[in-house]
N, C-alpha and C positions, 0 to 999 in steps of 0.2 A: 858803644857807650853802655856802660852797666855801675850799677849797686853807685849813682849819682841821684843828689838831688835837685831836682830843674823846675824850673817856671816858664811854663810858656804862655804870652800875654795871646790876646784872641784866641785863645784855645780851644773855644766853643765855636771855633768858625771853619772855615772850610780846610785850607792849609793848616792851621792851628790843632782840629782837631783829628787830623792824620799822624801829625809828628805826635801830641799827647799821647795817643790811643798805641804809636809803634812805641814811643820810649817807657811808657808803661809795662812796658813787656819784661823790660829788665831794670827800670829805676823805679825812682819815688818822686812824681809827679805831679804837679799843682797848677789846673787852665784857669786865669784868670779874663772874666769875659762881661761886658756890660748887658750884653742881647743882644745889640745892633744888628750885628748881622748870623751870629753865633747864637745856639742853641745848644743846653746841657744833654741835650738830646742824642746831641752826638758822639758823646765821652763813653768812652767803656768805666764799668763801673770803679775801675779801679785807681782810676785820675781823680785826683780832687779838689772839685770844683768849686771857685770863690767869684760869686759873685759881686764885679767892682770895677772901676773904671781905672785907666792908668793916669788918671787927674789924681786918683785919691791917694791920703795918705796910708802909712801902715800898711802897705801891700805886700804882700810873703815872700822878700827879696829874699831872703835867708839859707840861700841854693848856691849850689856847687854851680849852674850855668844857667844864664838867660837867655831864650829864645825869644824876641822883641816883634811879633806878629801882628800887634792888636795898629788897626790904622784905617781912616775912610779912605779906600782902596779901588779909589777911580774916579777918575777928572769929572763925569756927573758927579758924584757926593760930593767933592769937595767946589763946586761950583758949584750946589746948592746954598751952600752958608762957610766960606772963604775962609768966615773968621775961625771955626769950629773947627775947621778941616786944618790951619795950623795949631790949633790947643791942642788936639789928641794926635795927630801927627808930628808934630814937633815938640809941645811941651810936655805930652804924654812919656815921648820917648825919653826924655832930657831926665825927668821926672823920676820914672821907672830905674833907669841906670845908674841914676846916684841914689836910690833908697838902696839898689844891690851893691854899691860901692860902701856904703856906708855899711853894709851888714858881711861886706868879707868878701863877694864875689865878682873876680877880676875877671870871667869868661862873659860874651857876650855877641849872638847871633842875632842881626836882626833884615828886616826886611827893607828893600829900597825898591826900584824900579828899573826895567829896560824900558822904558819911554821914554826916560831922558837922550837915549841913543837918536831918539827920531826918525825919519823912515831911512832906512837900511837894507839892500839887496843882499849885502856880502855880512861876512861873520863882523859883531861888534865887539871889540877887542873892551876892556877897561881902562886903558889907557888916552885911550881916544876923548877929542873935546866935545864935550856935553852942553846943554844947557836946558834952562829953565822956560818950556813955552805958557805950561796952564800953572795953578798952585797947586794942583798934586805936585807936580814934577818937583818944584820950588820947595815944596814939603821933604819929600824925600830927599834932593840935595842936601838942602837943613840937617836932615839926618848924620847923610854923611859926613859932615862940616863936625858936628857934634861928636862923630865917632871918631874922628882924627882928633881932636881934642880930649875925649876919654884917654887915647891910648898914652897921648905926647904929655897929657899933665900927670895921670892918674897912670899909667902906664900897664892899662886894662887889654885885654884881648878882644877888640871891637870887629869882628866880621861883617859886612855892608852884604848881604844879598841880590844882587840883581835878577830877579823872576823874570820870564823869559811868558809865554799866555799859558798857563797852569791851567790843565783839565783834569776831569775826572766826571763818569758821569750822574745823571742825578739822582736821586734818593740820599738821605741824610745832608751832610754837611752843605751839599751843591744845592739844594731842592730849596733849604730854607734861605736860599739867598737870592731867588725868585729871578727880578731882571735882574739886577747884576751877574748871576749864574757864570760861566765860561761858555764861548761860540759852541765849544761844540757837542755842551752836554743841551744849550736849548734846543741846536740845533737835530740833535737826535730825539728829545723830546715832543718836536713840531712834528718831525716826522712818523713818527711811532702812532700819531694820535692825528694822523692824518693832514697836516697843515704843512703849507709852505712857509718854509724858513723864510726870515727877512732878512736881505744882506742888502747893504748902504752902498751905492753905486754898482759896479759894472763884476764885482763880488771878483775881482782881480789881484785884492789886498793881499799882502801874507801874513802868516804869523808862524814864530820856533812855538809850533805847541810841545810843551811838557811836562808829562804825566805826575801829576800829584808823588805821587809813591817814590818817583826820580829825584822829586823835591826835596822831598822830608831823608831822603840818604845821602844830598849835599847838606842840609842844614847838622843831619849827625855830624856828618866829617869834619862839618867847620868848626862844631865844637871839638872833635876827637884832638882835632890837633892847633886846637886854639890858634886860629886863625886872625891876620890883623889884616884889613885892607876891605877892598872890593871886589867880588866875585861875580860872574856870570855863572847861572844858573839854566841853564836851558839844553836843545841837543845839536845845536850846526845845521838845521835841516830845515826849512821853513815849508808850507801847504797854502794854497791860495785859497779862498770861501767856497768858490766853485768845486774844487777838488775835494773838499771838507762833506760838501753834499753829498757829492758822487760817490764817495767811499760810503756814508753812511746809507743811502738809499742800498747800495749794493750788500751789506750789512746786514739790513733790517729787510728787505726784499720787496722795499716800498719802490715808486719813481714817481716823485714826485718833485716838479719843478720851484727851486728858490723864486721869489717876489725878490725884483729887484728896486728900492727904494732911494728916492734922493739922500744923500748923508746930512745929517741934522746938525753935526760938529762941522766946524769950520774947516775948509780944506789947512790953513795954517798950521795949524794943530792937529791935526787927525797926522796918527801915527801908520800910515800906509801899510810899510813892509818891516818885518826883523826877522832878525839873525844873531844867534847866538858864539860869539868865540869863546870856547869850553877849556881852551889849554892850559889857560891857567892853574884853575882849580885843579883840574888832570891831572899837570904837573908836581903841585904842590900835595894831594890828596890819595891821589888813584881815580877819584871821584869819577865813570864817565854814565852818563844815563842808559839803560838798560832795559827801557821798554820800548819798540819802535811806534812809530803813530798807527800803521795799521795794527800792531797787536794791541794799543791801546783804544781804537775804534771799536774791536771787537771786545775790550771788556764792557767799553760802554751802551756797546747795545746788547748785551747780554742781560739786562736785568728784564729788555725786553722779549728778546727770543726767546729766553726758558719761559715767558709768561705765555708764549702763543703755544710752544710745545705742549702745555700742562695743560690748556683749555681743550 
C-alpha cells in the first residue's frame, strides 16, 4: 500500500500502533486514540496523532482507507461496565464508518474476534457457526452484522478481522497496556525479573499465537485488495501455556516454574483452545504468516538478552 491516505482508529495502542508506524513508511497517516489503552508514545513521529474518541463527531474520515481498531479489547473490560463496552464497540464502530462514508471512503478494515469460535482443537474455518457467550463477543458480532449492512446498503468494502492471540513483546505499545498485555509478552516479563508466571488451571490451554508484524501484513492486504467479508487472521498452529514457559525459560536461560492458579473466568466462557483456518485469506491475498512462534520467542526476549550481554 503506498502514496494512500489512512485512519487508523486505536492507533496509539498496541496493534494500532504497529500498522500506523509500518503504513507510515509509505503513506499519509492519521491514529486516532483516546489513551485508554494507547499512548502517542508509540507513534513514530511521522503519524498524526488526533487525540479523540470514536463517539466523537468531526473525526478525520477524509482517507482513502479505514483501519477500525479502537475497541475495549477483552471480556474483563467489557464486563467491567457492559453498557460502555457496547458504545465504543459497537456505536463507536457504526459511528466511525458513516462519518468515512459520508466523506468519500468506501475501504474499510476492521477488528472483530476469534473468541466467538470458542474452544477449538482443529483449525476454525469462517464459515462455521458462532456465537455470542460474554458482551465482548456479542460486541463484535455487532460489528460484523453492521459491516454486512455497510457493504449491502452502501456497497463499502467492509473487511471483519478475526485476530487469532496477537503477541509481541513488551516495551512500547505492549508495556503500556499493563494487565491486559498478551500471555506471552507478561509472561517473558515474569520471567526475565525473576517470577513465576500465573497460568489459570492445569496451563494445558492453547492459543494460535500471532505475531503482531504478521498482523499488521494481513490488515495491509485486506485493504490492497479491498476485501468484503470475514477473515481469520492467525497461523494453523496453536502452543499450550506450558510449552509457552518452556520455550521462554530456555530463551532467557531462566527455569523457573509457572504457579498454577484456580481460573477466575467461568469455565462456560473461558475460551480453552484455538486454532486458526488461514485459507481463506491465503487464497484470496497470498496472505500467509511468516514469523514462526519460536522465531518470535526469540524476538521477544531479545530486549532481554542484549540487556544481560551489555551489563
Amino acid at each position: 500500500m503506498q502514496d494512500k491516505r489512512a485512519l487508523v482508529t486505536g492507533g496509539a495502542g498496541f496493534i494500532g500502533s504497529n500498522l500506523a508506524n509500518t503504513l507510515a513508511e509509505e503513506n499519509d497517516v492519521i491514529a486516532v486514540d483516546d489513551g485508554y489503552l494507547g499512548t502517542p508514545e508509540n507513534l513514530d513521529a511521522e503519524v498524526a496523532f488526533v487525540d479523540a474518541s470514536v463517539l466523537e463527531e468531526d473525526l478525520p474520515t477524509d482517507v482513502d482507507v479505514v483501519f477500525h481498531l479502537a475497541a475495549l479489547s477483552s471480556y474483563a473490560m467489557h464486563e467491567e461496565d457492559p453498557t460502555k463496552g457496547a458504545r465504543v464497540n459497537v456505536e463507536g464502530f457504526v459511528n466511525t464508518v458513516d462519518q468515512a462514508r459520508q466523506d468519500g471512503c468506501d475501504t474499510v478494515v476492521y477488528a472483530t474476534t476469534s473468541s466467538i469460535y470458542g474452544n477449538r482443537t482443529e483449525p476454525s474455518p469462517e464459515n462455521m457457526d458462532v456465537k455470542a457467550r460474554t458482551g465482548y463477543e456479542a460486541s463484535k458480532l455487532a460489528r460484523e452484522r453492521y459491516g454486512e449492512y455497510f457493504y449491502n446498503h452502501y456497497d463499502m468494502s467492509m473487511a471483519g478481522m478475526r485476530f487469532f492471540s496477537v503477541y509481541q513483546g513488551y516495551g512500547g505499545a505492549e508495556e503500556h497496556k499493563g494487565e491486559y498485555a498478551n500471555i506471552v509478552a507478561q509472561f517473558a516479563d515474569d520471567l526475565a525479573n525473576g517470577t513465576a508466571p500465573e497460568i489459570y488451571g492445569d496451563g494445558m490451554q492453547t492459543r494460535d499465537f500471532t505475531h503482531v508484524d504478521d498482523i499488521v501484513r494481513g490488515l495491509v492486504a485486506a485493504a490492497e485488495h479491498e476485501l468484503n467479508g470475514i477473515y481469520n487472521l492467525g497461523t494453523g498452529e496453536s502452543y499450550d501455556f506450558n510449552t509457552v514457559v518452556e520455550l521462554l525459560n530456555e530463551e532467557l536461560g531462566t527455569d523457573i516454574d509457572p504457579e498454577h492458579v484456580d481460573n477466575p473466568i467461568r469455565e462456560d466462557i473461558y475460551v480453552h483452545d484455538t486454532m486458526a483456518d488461514i485459507s481463506k485469506i491465503t487464497e484470496e491475498t497470498g496472505w500467509e504468516p511468516q514469523i514462526s512462534f519460536e522465531a518470535g520467542i526469540e524476538q521477544v526476549c531479545r530486549q532481554y538478552t542484549e540487556t544481560q550481554t551489555t551489563q
